[in-house]
N, C-alpha and C positions, 0 to 999 in steps of 0.2 A: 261211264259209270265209275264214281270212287268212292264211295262210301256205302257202308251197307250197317245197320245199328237192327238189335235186337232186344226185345223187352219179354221179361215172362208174364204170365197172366198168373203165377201169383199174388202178382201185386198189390191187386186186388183187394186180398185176402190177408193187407198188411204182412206179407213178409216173402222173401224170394229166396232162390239159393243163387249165392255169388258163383262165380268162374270155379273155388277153390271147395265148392261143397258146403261151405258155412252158412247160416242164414242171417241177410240182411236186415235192419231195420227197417219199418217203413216211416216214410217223412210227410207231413201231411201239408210241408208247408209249396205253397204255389207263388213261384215267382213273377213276377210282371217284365216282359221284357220292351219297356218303353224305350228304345233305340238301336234295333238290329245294327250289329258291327260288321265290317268288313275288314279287311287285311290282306298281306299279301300270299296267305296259303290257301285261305278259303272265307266259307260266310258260315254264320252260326242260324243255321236253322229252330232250334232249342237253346235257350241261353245256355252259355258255357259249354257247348259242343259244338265244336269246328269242324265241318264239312269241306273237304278238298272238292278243289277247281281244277285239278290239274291230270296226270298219270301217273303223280307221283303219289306214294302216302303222306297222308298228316297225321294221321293214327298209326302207331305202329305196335303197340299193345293193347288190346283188350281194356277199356278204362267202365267202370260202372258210376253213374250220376245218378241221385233222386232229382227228376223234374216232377214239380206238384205231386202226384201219389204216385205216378210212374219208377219204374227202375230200368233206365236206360242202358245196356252195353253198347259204346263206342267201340269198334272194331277196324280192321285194315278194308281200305278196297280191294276188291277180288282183282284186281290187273294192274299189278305196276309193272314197270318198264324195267325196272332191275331183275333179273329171272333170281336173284340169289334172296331177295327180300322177298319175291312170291315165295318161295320154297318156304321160307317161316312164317309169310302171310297165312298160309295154305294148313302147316301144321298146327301151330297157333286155333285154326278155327276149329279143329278135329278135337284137338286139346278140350276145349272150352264146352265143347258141346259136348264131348264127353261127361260132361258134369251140370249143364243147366236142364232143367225140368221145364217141358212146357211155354215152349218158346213162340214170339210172337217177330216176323221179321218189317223192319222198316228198309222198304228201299226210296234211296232218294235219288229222282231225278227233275231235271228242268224241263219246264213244260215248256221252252224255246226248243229245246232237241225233237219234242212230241211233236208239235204241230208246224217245227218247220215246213218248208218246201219243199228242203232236200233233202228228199225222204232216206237218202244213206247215214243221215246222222241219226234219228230214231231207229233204225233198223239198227245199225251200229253198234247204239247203246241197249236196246233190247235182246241185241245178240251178246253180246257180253255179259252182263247180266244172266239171263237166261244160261248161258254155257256154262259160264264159273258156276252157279249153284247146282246143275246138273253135275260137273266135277267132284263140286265139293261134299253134294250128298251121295254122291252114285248114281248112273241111271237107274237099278231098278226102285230107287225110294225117293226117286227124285218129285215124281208126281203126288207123292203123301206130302213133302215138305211142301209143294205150292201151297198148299191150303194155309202153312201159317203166314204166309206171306201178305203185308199190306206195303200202300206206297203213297207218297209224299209228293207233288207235285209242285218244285220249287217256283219262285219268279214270275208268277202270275199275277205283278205289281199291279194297282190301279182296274181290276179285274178286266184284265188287255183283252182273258178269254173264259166266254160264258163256261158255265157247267156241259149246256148240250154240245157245244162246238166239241169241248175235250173229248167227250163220250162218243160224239159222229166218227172223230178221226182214230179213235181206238176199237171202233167198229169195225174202221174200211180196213185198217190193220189188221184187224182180227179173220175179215175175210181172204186177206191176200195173203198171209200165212196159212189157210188153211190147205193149200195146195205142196206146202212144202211138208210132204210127207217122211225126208232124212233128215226133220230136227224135230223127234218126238220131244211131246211135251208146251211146244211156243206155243201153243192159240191155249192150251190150259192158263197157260203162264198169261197171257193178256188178257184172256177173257178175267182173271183173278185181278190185277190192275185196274180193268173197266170198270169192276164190283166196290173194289175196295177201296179208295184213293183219298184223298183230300188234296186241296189246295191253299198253297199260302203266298198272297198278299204283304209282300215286306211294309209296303207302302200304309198299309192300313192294319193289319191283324196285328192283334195284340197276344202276347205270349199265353193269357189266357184263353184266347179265343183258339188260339193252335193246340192246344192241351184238350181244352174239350173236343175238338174237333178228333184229335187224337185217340183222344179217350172211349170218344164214340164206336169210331171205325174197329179200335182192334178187340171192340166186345163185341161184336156184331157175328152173326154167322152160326152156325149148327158145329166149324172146327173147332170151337176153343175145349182145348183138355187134350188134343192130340198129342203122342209122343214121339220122340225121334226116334228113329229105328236103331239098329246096334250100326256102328260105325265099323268098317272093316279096317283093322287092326293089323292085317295084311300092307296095306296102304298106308296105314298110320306109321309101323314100323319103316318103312321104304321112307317115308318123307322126313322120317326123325334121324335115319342115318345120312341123308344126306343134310341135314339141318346141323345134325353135329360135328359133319366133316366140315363145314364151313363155317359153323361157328369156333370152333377148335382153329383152323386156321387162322380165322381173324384175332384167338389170345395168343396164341404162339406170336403173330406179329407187333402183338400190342405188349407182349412182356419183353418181347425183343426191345420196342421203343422206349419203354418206362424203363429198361434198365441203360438203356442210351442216355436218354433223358437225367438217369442220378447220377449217371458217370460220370457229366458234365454241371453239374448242379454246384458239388464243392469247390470243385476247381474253380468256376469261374465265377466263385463267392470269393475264394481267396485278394484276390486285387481289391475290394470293397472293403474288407472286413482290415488287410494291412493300412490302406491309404487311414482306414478309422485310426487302427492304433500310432500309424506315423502323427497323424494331424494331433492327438491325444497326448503323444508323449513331448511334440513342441509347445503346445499349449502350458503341457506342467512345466518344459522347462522355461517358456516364456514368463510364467506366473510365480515360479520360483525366484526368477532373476527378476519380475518388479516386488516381490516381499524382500526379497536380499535389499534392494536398492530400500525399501521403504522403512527398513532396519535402519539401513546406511544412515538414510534423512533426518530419522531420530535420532539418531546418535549426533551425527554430527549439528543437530540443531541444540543436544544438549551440552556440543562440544561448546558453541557459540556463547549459550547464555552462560556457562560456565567460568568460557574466557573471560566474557565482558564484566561476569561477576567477580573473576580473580584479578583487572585489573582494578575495579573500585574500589575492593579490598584491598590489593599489595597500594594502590594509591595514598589508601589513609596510613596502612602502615607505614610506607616511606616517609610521608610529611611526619606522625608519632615517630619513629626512630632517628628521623633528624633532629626534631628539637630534642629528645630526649640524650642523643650525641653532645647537644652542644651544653645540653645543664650538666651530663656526667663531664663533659671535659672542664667545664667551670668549677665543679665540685673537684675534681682532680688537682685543679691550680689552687684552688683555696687549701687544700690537704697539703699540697707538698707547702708551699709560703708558713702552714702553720707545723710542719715540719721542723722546718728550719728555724722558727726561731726559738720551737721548742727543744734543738741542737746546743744554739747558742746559747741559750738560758740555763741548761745543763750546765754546761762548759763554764760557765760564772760559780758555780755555788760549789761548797764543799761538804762534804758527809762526815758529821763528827759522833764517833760510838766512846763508847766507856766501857771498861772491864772493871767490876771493884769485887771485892770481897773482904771479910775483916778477919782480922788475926785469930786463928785458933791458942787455945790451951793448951799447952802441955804437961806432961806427967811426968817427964821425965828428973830424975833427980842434980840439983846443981845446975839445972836450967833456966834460961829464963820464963815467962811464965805464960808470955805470949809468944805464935813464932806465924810467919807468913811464907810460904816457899810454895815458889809454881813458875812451871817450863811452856811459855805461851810461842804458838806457832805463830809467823811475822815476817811477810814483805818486809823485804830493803826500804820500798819508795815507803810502806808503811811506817817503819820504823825512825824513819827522817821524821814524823812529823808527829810522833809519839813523847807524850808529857804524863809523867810519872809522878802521883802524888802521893803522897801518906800524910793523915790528918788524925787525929786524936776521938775516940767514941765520943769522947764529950766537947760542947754542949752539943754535939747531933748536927743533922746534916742541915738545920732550919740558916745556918751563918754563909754556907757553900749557894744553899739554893741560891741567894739572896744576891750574891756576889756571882752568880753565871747570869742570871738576869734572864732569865727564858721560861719564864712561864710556870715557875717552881721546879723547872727539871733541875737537875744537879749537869744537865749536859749544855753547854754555849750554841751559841750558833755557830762562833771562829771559837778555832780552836786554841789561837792566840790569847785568848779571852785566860785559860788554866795557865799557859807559859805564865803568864804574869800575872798570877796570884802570890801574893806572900803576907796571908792571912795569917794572924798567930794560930788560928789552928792549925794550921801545914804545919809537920814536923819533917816534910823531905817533899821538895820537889827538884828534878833532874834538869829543870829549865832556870830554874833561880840559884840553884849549887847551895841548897839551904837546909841545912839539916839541924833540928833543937839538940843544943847539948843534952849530954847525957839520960840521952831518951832511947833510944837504940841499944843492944845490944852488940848488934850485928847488924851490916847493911853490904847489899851486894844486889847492884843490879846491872847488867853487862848484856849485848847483843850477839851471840853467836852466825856470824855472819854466812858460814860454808854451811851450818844444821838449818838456818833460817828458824833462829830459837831466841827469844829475848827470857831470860834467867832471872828472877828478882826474887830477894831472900834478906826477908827483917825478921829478926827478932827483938824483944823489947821486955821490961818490967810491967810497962802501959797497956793495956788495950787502945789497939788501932786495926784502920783500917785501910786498905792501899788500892787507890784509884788508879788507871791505868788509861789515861785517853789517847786515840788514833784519830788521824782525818785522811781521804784520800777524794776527788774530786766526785762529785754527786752523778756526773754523767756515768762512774763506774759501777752504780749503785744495781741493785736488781729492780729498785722502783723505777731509775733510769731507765733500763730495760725493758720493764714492763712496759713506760709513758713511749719506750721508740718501737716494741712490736705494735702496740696497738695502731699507731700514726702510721706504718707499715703495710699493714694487714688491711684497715683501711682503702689505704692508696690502692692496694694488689685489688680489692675487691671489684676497685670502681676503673680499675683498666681493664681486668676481666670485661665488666659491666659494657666498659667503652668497647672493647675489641669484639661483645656480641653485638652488641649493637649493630657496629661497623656491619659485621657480619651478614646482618639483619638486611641492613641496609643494601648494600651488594644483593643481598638473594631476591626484594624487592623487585630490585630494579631489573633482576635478569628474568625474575617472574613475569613486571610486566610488559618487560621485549617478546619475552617466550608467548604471553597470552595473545600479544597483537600479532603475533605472528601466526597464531593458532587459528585466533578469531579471524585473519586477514585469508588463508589456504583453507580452514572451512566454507566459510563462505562463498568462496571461486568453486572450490570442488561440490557443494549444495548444489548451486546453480547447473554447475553440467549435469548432476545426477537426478534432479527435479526432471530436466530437460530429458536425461536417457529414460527416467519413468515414463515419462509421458509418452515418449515414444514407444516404449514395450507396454504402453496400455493401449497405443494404438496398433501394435501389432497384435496384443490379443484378443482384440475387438476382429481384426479381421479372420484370425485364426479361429476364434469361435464360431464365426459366420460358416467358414470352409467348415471345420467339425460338423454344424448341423448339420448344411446339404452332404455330406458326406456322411452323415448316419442318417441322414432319411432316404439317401441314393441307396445304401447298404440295404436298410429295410424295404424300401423301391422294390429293390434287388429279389429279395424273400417275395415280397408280395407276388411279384408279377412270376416268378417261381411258382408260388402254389397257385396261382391261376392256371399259369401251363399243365400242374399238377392233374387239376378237376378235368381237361382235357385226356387225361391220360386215366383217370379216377373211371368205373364203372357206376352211374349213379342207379339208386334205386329207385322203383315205384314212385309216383306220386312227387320224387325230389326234383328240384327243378332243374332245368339240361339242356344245354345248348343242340342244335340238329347235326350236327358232328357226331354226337353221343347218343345217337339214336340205334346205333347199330351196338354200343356195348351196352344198353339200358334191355336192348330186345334180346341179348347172349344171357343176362343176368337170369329175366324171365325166364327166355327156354332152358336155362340152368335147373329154375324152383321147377316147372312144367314137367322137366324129363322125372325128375325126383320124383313128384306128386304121382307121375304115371306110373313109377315101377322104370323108365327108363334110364337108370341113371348110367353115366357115361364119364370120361376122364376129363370133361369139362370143369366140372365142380374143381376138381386138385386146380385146374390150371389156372380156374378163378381165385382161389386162395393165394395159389402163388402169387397172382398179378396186385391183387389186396396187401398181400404180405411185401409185396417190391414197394408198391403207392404208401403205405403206411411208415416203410422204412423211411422215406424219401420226407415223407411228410414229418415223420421223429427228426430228423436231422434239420430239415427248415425251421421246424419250432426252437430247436438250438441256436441253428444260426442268429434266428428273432433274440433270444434270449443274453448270446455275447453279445450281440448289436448294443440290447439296451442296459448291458452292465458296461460295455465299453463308452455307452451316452453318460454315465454319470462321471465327476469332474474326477481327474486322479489326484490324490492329498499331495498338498505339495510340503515338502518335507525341509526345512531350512536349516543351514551348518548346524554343528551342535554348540557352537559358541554363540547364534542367535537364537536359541527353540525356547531361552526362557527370555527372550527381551534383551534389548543392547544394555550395556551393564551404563553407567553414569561417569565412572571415575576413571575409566582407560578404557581408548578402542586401538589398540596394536592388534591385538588376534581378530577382532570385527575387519580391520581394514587388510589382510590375507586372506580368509575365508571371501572377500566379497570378490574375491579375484580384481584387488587394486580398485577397491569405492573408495579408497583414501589413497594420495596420493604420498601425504607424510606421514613418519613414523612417528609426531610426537605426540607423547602421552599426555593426559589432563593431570596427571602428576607432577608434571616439570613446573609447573607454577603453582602449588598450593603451598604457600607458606604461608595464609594467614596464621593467626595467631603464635607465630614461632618469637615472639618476644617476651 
């Protein structure tokens, strides 16, 4: 015997009262059960109610199903083999019946045990049966509860056996018990089976047909509306203190293990969760050191174009600086040639001045009535070549012009030209020792040689006027001067001119040794660091690989955690649960049962606590999940601060120390830009 199901007959009547007092819906709908399943615990007599085959239980709480208008309670077999799961099988059914109205009982058994041969197997199951409900109601109400009793005759595939056969062999039963008069109750108990039974045909009956059939039997009879008698409360209490000594056991062991269980939880996340952030922190630095290097690449590919452009540039200015070398040095020759014979051409001519002024009047008394006196400052070498004239107001200077022959000046070009004048209008020249008689008054002209003073003093009766000419050579002149700064100042400009050039030229050329040199060490150092890219992208192609399984082992890790977790979890009613959890699913129960009775006990605290340990255990693995998946996301990789805004164009000295030697030289794109320096 393992199973025993019970229905009320309020069914009926559309509505029942469940295990907990509450009243059920009723369901009108009838299922079809077109393929009886089988499995390894048992067979489903009723769709969705599993019947054990064995001595163990497959029901270990109380479950209630609507089959077609029916309300089935699936319940534990009255005889398992465990004595600590009868003890709550046993309570459990006191519990229940404590609270259902008008109960209708289903027993199931095989009509292969009925009509076997060996007649110890029906007897067997019939004594079983028969005892446990005598147990479970008490002897003396044991024989009111027959009457609600009906039964289920499984396995009677291909109808192997008539209707009369079952009923002859439950007869001869019913007489060969009647002699055992020390098991009050048996021949009631099978004469009730004889009456009341059906049989089901897996091979053929259809879920409908089992329902009606069902249906029929347990409205049948004068019992229905019977009540259960008061349950002795004596006994009740006896089975619930021993149901709570062994359920209390069994948390105490289970809070011992769940807290075993978290102790080792973190710790042996720790190795997962570092190996994440080792693999995570090489990855940044792997990723760092190929953006360094891919910094490097630009840079140094704009060191390249840069070079190759300073050499086409210092190119042209070299050829422009050279010819423009060779026209300043040709202009430099043409300047000094016309130097020189703008020297010698000096050096020929002479510079001839004149001092003149005419004789003033005087007042004075017994004087003569013109006088001329003046103290002229006067070179030596000047005075050598100094010609002194005095000539008469009249007729005018038209006879003088006429006779220097220059253009109407009164001044010569030679100054030989006045020496040798001896015009009748000269009344005194110092070169011809000529003086008109008595024309003068007075005459006195003399050279003070130590004052550097020439002295000359006429007076006269006549108005006159006294000339005074000097020559000294034209190279001495200030127009000299001016004609030799300028041809000077010149020259200076265009050797200047010449010397930048030079200059130019020199910087050129060292430019574009410096650029071939640049563009020659970038290019070798390109190539290796293309080459190390390439390899630290394929190092982080593998390192990525390692991170993933490495955070889905971590998360792995979580997972298979809170699986262990639900292991240790007490699940509820109806939630689904491995057979492990059969025994904290039925603690949970006798937990709400003891409460619902008025029994309550220090189970509830111990459940709390075990929820309150699972719950913690489970806050901490949601965390773990949660580093996992912030440590899955990439870390920023953070580059020098000399690359964060881009390698600069125009110098990488600081680019090539920050990259820890991506450049192997120090020189700058400075060192050859001299375009335009001309």
């Amino acid at each position: 015997p393992t199973a025993v199901a019970f229905l009320s007959a309020r069914a009926r009547n559309n509505s029942c009262d469940s295990p907990t007092g509450q009243p059920l819906q009723h369901h009108q709908e009838i299922s079809r059960l077109s393929d009886l399943q089988h499995n390894g615990h048992g067979k489903e007599t009723l769709e969705g109610i599993e019947v054990g085959c064995g001595v163990g239980s497959v029901t270990m709480v109380p479950v209630m199903y609507p089959v077609g208008n029916l309300r089935v309670f699936d319940v534990p077999g009255f005889k398992d083999t465990d004595p600590d799961k009868q003890i709550v099988i046993n309570i459990l059914h006191k519990c229940l019946l404590t609270k259902v109205k008008d109960p209708k009982f289903i027993v199931i058994i095989s009509v292969e045990d009925l009509m076997s041969e060996a007649q110890e197997r029906f007897a067997t199951v019939i004594d079983d049966y028969h005892n446990k409900l005598k147990d479970l109601f008490g002897a003396h109400n044991y024989l009111s509860f027959i009457a609600t009793l009906h039964f289920v005759l499984t396995k009677n595939d291909d109808g192997k056996y008539t209707e009369e056969q079952i009923s002859a062999k439950l007869k001869d039963v019913i007489y060969q018990s009647l002699g055992d008069i020390h098991n009050e109750g048996l021949a009631e108990f099978l004469k009730r089976m004889t009456k009341y039974h059906i049989t089901v045909d897996y091979m053929h009956d259809t879920q409908e047909v089992i329902l009606d059939q069902l249906q029929e039997v347990v409205s049948e009879g004068p019992e229905l509306g019977y009540h259960i008698p008061s349950i002795d409360h004596e006994s009740l209490d006896l089975h619930a203190e021993k149901l709570n000594t062994y359920c209390a056991m069994t948390m105490d062991e289970k809070i011992a293990k769940v807290k075993d269980f978290g102790s080792h939880v973190f710790v042996d996340f720790v190795p997962s969760k570092k190996k994440v952030e080792l693999l995570r922190d090489e990855i940044c630095d792997v990723q760092t050191k190929a953006a360094t290097h891919s910094a490097a690449i630009t840079t140094l590919q704009g060191r390249i174009v840069h070079a190759k452009q300073a050499i086409v540039d210092n190119t042209k200015l070299l050829a422009t600086t050279t010819a423009d070398i060779g026209l300043t040095e040709q202009e430099i020759t043409r300047l000094t040639k016309d130097q020189s014979f703008m020297l010698e051409t000096l050096e020929k001519f002479q510079s001839v001045s004149m001092r003149g002024d005419v004789a003033r009047r005087t007042a004075r008394v017994f004087a003569p009535p013109f006088e001329f006196n003046s103290n002229i400052i006067m070179d030596p070498e000047e005075y050598e070549q100094m010609t002194c004239i005095v000539v008469g107001c009249e007729p005018g200077d038209e006879t003088l012009r006429g006779y220097m022959d220059n253009g109407g000046s009164l001044i010569p070009t030679d100054i030989s030209k006045v020496a040798q004048c001896n015009l009748d209008i000269v009344k005194y020249s110092n070169r011809m020792l000529h003086t008109t008689p008595n024309f003068f008054r007075t005459r006195d002209v003399q050279y003070i040689a130590e004052n550097r003073i020439l002295r000359v003093e006429f007076t006269s009766q006549y108005c006159f006027k006294v000339l005074i000419y000097t020559s000294v050579p034209f190279a001495s002149t200030v127009a000299a001067a001016v004609q030799k700064d300028h041809y000077q100042k010149s020259l200076n400009e265009k050797r200047s001119e010449l010397m930048s050039l030079t200059a130019t030229r020199t910087r050129a050329e060292a430019a574009i040794e410096s650029a071939h040199h640049t563009e020659h060490t970038s290019a070798a150092r390109l190539q290796e660091l293309e080459l190390e890219l390439e390899n630290t992208k394929r190092i982080e192609q593998t390192k990525l690989v390692d991170f993933e399984q490495a955070t889905q082992a971590a998360l792995g890790f979580v997972k298979e955690r809170e699986k262990q977790l639900k292991t240790h979890a007490i699940a509820r009613t109806g939630e689904d649960r491995d057979d492990h959890d059969k025994d904290a699913t039925l603690i949970k129960e006798v937990s709400k049962i003891f409460a619902e009775n008025n029994l309550e006990t220090a189970l509830i605290g111990k459940l709390q606590a075990h929820e309150a340990e699972v719950e913690a255990i489970r806050s901490q693995l949601n965390e773990m999940t949660t580093q996992i998946k912030i440590l899955s996301r990439p870390k920023e990789v953070v580059l020098p601060s000399n690359l964060a805004d881009g390698p600069r164009s125009t110098s990488t000295d600081n680019i090539g120390h920050a990259s820890r030697g991506v450049f192997d030289d120090n020189t700058s794109d400075d060192d050859f830009l001299f375009v335009g320096h001309n």
